[in-house]
C-alpha positions in Angstrom: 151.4 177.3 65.2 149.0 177.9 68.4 148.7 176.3 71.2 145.3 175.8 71.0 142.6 173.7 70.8 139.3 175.6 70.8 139.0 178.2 68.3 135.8 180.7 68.8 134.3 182.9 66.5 131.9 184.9 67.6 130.0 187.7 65.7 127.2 190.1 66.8 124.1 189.4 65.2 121.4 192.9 63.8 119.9 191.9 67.0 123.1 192.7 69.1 123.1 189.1 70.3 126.0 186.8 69.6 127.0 183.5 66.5 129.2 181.4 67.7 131.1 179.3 65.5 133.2 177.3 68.1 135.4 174.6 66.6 137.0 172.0 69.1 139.2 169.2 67.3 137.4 168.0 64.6 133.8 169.2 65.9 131.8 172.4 65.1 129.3 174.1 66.6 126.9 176.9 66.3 125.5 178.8 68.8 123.2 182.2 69.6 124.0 183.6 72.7 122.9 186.7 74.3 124.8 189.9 74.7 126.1 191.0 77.9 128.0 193.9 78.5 129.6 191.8 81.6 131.0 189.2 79.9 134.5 188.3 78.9 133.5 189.0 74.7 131.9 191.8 75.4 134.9 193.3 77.8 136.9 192.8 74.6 135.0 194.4 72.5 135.4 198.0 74.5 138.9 197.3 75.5 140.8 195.7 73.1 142.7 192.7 73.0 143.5 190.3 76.2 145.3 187.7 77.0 144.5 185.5 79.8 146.9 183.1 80.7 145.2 181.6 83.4 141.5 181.8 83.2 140.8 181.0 87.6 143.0 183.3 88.6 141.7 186.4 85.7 138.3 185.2 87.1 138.6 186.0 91.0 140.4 189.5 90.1 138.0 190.6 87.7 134.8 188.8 87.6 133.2 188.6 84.9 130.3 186.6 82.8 131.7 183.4 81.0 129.4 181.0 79.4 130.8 177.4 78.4 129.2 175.2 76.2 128.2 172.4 77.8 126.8 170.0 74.9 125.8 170.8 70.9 122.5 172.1 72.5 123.6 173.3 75.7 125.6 176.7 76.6 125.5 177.3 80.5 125.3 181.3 79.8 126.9 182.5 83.7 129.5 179.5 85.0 130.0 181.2 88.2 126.3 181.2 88.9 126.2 177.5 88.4 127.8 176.2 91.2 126.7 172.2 91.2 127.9 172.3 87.6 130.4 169.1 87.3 133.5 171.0 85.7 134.2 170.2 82.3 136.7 167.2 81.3 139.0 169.6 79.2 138.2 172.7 80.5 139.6 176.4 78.9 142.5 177.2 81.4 144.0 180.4 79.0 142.8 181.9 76.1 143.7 184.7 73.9 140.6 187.4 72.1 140.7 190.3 70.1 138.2 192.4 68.5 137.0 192.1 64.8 136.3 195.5 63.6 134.3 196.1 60.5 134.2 199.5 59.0 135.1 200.6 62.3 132.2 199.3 64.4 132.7 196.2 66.6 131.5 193.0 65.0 132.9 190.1 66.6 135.7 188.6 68.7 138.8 186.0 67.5 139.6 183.7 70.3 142.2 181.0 71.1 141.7 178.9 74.4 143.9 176.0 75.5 143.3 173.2 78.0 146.9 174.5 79.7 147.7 177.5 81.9 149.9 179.9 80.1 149.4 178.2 76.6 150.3 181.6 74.9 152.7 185.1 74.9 152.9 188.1 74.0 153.9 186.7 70.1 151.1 184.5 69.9 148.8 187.7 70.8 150.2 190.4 68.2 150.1 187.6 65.8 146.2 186.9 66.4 145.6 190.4 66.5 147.4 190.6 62.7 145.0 187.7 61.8 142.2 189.2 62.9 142.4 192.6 61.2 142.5 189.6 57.6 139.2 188.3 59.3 137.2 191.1 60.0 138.8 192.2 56.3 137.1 189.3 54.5 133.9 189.7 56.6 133.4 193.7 55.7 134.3 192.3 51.6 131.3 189.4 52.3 129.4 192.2 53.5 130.0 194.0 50.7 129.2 191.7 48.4 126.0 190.9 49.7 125.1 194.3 49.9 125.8 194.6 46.2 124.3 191.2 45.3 121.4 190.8 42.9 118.1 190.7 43.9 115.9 188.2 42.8 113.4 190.2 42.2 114.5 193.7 42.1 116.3 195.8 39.9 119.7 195.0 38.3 122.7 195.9 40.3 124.4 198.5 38.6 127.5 198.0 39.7 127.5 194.7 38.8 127.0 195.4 35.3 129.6 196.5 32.6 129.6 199.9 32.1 127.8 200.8 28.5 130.0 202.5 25.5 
């Protein structure tokens, strides 16, 4: 369906930071990443959704913060300030993000990123922006449900319970 080869999901944590749940090919990884309100997510999550079809060139008109993971343990959190970093042997070269928002608060970014320049259009954008009202739809109803969960030791969750006759 996508062009795409990396799929990120990344969701702000109670402590503002960042999960990411990055999955490349048949590999996933986790990651906790600090906010910042320069980076690329974080742009996103104030502005809406963006597509960047060529990642360099979206870099040197509007810098901003990206972080790449380097290894399962290692995320290099500013690229640009890493200059004698070898580049990557696939690297992200266009990627498509829109928010997730969950009862109207911003609680994570969907992204798609490519190894190829202009790997996406407009289509490909409205269509991850449809699929990621369903996600952030399923994570408010998780939400919910752990919200609503019994408590091992607490009280019984009314609303669990069947009403009485």
């Amino acid at each position: 369906m996508f062009p795409a080869q990396i799929t990120l999901l990344a969701l702000r944590e109670p402590d503002g930071h960042w999960r990411w749940e990055l999955y490349e090919e048949d590999r996933r990884h986790t990651q906790f990443l600090p906010f910042y309100p320069d980076g690329i997510l974080e742009t996103v999550l104030s502005r809406g959704p963006c597509s960047i079809p060529d990642i360099d060139a979206y870099l040197d008109a509007q810098p901003q913060r990206v972080r790449r993971l380097v290894s399962e343990t290692e995320v290099v959190l500013d690229v640009r300030a890493q200059e004698a970093l070898p580049p990557p042997p696939n690297p992200v070269l266009s990627m498509l993000l829109v928010p997730l928002k969950v009862q109207g608060e911003a609680a994570g970014v969907l992204s798609l990123q490519s190894h190829q320049t202009h790997a996406f259009d407009a289509t490909d954008l409205e269509f991850l922006e449809l699929l990621g009202q369903h996600v952030a739809i399923a994570l408010e109803n998780a939400a919910l449900r752990e919200a609503h969960a019994p408590q091992p030791d607490g009280p019984p969750d009314r609303a669990a319970q069947p009403p009485r006759l």
